[in-house]
C-alpha positions in Angstrom: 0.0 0.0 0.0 1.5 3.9 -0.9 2.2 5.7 1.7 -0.2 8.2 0.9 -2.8 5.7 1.4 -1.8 4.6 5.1 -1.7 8.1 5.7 -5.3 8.3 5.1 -6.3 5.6 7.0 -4.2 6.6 10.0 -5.9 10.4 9.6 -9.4 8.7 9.2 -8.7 6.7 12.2 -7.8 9.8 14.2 -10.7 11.7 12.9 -12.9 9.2 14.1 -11.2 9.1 17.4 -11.7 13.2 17.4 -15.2 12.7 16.9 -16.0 10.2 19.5 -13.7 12.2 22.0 -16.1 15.4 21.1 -19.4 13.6 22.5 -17.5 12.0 25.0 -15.9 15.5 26.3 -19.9 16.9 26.3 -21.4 13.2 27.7 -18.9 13.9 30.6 -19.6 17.3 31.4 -23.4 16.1 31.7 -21.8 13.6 34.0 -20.5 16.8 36.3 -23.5 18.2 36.2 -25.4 15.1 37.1 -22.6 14.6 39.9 -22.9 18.1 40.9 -26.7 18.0 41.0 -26.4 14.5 43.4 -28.9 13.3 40.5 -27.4 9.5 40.7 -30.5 8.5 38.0 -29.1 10.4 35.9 -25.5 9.1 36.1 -26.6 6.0 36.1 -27.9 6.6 32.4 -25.2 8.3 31.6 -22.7 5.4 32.3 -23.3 2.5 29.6 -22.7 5.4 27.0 -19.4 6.8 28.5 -18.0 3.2 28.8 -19.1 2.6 25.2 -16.9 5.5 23.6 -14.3 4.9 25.9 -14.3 1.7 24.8 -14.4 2.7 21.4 -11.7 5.4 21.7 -9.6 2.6 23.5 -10.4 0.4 19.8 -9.7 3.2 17.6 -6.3 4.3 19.6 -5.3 0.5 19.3 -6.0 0.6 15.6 -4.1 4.0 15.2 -1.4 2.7 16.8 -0.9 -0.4 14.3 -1.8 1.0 11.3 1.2 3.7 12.4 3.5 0.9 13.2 2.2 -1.0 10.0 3.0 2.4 7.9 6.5 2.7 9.8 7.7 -0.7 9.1 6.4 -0.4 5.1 8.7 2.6 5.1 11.7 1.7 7.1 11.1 4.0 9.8 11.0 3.8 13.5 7.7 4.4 14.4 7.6 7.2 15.7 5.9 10.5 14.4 9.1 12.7 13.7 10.1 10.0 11.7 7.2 9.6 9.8 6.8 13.1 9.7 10.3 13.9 8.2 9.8 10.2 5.7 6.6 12.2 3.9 6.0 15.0 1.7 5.9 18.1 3.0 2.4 18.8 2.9 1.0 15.5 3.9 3.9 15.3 6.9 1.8 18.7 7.8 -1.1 17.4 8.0 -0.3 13.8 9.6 1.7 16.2 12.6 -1.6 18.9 12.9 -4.2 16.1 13.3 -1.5 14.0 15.9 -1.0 17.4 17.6 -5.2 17.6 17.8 -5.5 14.5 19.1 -2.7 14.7 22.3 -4.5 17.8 22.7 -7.7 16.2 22.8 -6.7 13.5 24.8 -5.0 15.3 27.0 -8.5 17.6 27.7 -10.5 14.6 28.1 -8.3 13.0 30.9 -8.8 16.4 32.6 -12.2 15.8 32.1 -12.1 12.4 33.6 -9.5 13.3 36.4 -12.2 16.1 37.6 -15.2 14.0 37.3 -13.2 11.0 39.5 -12.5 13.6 42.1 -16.4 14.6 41.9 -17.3 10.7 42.6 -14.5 10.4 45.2 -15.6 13.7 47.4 -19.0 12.2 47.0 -18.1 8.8 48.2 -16.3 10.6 51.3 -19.3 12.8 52.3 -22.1 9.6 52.2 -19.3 7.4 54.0 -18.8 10.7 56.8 -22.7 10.5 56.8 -23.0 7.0 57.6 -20.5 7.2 60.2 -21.8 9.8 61.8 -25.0 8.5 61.6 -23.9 4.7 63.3 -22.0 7.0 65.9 -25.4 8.5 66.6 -27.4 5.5 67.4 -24.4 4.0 69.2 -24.5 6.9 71.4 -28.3 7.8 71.5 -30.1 8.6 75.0 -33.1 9.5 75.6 -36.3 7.9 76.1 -36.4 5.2 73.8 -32.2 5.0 73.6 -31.9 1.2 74.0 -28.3 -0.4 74.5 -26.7 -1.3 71.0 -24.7 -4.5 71.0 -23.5 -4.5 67.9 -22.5 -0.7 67.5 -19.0 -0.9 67.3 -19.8 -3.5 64.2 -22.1 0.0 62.6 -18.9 2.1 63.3 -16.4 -0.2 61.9 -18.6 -0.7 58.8 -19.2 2.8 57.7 -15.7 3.5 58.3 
């Protein structure tokens, strides 16, 4: 196959990945808000999709990366992109180095993205497991009129910790 051909493939590969990075980046802002909101409905909807096109970005970036390695090899190269940048023409090398420099950018935003919205789930974990705690503390320690001695409070304590 001519090199300018493998180029295309490896651009149409990246394109696709751009593309399903795009609704990914806007499906995990809706996540944020749904997070953000405490709407866990809503984030429950939301998941099947994001682990479809992060499962699809993971296939595409798989198939990017051999098709690279495949073009590399066909040309003597080490695969790398300077080297395949400075083994094409000048104007395809251009364009091969613009859309790889789109996608690390991409990437790079959508693990920000991900990193923020892992944080979100994480503080939320904290505050419902601070909640259960204090709430097992509570009816370890209640008195009152209908306070009744708890002999298995310690076991509530241990387990929302």
């Amino acid at each position: 196959m001519k090199p300018n051909m493998k180029t295309r493939e490896l651009q149409t590969l990246w394109w696709d990945w751009l593309g399903t990075a795009e609704r990914l980046v806007r499906m995990l802002h809706e996540q944020t808000a749904a997070l953000t909101l405490r709407d866990i409905g809503r984030v429950e909807r939301i998941q099947p999709e994001l682990d479809a096109m992060l499962e699809h970005m993971r296939i595409t970036d798989d198939r990017a990366a051999a098709c690279a390695h495949e073009l590399a090899a066909g040309m003597g190269i080490e695969p790398n992109l300077r080297s395949l940048t400075q083994a094409l023409e000048q104007a395809e090398a251009q364009q091969v180095h613009a859309l790889a420099n789109r996608v690390m950018v991409c990437a790079r935003n959508v693990q920000g993205v991900l990193d923020r919205n892992r944080a979100l789930i994480e503080s939320e974990l904290e505050y419902v497991n601070g909640t259960l705690t204090l709430i097992a503390k509570t009816a370890e320690d209640a008195k009152g009129p209908f306070a009744k001695p708890a002999k298995h409070a310690a076991v509530l304590v241990d387990r929302a910790a």
